[in-house]
C-alpha positions as CSV (number, residue, x, y, z in Angstrom):
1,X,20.4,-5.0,-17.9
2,X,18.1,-3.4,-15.5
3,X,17.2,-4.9,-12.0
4,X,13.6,-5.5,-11.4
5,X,12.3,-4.3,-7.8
6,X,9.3,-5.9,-7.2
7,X,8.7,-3.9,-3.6
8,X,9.8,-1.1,-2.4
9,X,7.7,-1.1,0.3
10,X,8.8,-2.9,3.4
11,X,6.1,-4.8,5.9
12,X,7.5,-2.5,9.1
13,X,6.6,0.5,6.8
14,X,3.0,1.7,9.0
15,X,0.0,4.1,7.6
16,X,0.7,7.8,9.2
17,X,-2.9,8.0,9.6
18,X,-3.7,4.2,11.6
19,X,-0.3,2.8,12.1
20,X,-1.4,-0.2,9.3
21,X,1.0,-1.7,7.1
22,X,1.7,0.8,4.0
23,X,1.2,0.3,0.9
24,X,1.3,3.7,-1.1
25,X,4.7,6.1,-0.4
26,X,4.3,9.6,-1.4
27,X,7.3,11.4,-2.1
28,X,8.3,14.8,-2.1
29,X,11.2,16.3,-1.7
30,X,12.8,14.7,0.9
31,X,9.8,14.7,2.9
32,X,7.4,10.8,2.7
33,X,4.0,9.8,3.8
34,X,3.3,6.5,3.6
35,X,-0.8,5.4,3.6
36,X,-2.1,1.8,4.3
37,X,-4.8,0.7,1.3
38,X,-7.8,1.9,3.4
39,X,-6.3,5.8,3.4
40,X,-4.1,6.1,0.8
41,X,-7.0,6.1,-2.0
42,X,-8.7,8.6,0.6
43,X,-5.4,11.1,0.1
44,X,-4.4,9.9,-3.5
45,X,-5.3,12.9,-5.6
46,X,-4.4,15.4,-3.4
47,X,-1.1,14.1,-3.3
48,X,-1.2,13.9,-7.1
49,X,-2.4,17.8,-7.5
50,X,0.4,18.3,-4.8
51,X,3.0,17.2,-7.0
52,X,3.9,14.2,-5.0
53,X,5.6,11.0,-6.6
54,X,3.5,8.3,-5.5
55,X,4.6,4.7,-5.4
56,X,1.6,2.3,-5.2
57,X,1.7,-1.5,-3.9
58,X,-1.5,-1.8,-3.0
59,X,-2.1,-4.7,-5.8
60,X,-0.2,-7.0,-3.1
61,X,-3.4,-6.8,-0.9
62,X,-4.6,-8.6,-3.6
63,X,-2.1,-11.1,-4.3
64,X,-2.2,-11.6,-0.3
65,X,-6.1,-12.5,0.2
66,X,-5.3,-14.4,-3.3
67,X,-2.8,-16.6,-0.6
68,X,-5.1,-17.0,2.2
69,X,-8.3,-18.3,-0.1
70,X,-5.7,-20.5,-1.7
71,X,-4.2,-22.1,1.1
72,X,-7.8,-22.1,3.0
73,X,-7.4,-20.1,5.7
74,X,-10.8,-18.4,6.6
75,X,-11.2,-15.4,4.8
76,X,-13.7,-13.2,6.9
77,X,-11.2,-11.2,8.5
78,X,-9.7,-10.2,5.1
79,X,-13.2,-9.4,2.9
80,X,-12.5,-5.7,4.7
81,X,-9.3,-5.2,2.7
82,X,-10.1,-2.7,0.0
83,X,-7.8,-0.5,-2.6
């Protein structure tokens, strides 16, 4: 039976570009860039012309504004969150 690995991404993983939390790791090599969800859609197809294996959590930004409207917590400072 295969183990399921619901992140690979950890929350002290940080954008290369802003220093955000990441949620797309692109993988070459041995060489990684990690991209929060603002720049990583910004750099996605290079990276995918560039050969790069990309792993892509950004669908947890939506399962974490999904937390904050649910548990009502105002959610003006998260309508900026975008894939």
């Amino acid at each position: 039976m295969e183990d399921i690995v619901l992140s690979v991404l950890k929350v002290s993983d940080r954008c290369d570009r802003c220093g955000a939390q990441a949620y797309l790791k692109a993988i070459l090599g041995e060489s990684e860039l990690m991209f929060c969800g603002h720049h990583g859609p910004e750099a996605y197809l290079g990276l995918i012309v560039s050969q790069f294996e990309i792993i892509d959590e950004r669908y947890r930004i939506l399962e974490r504004k999904d937390r904050v409207k649910y548990y009502g917590i105002p959610t003006e400072e998260y309508d900026d969150l975008s894939l």
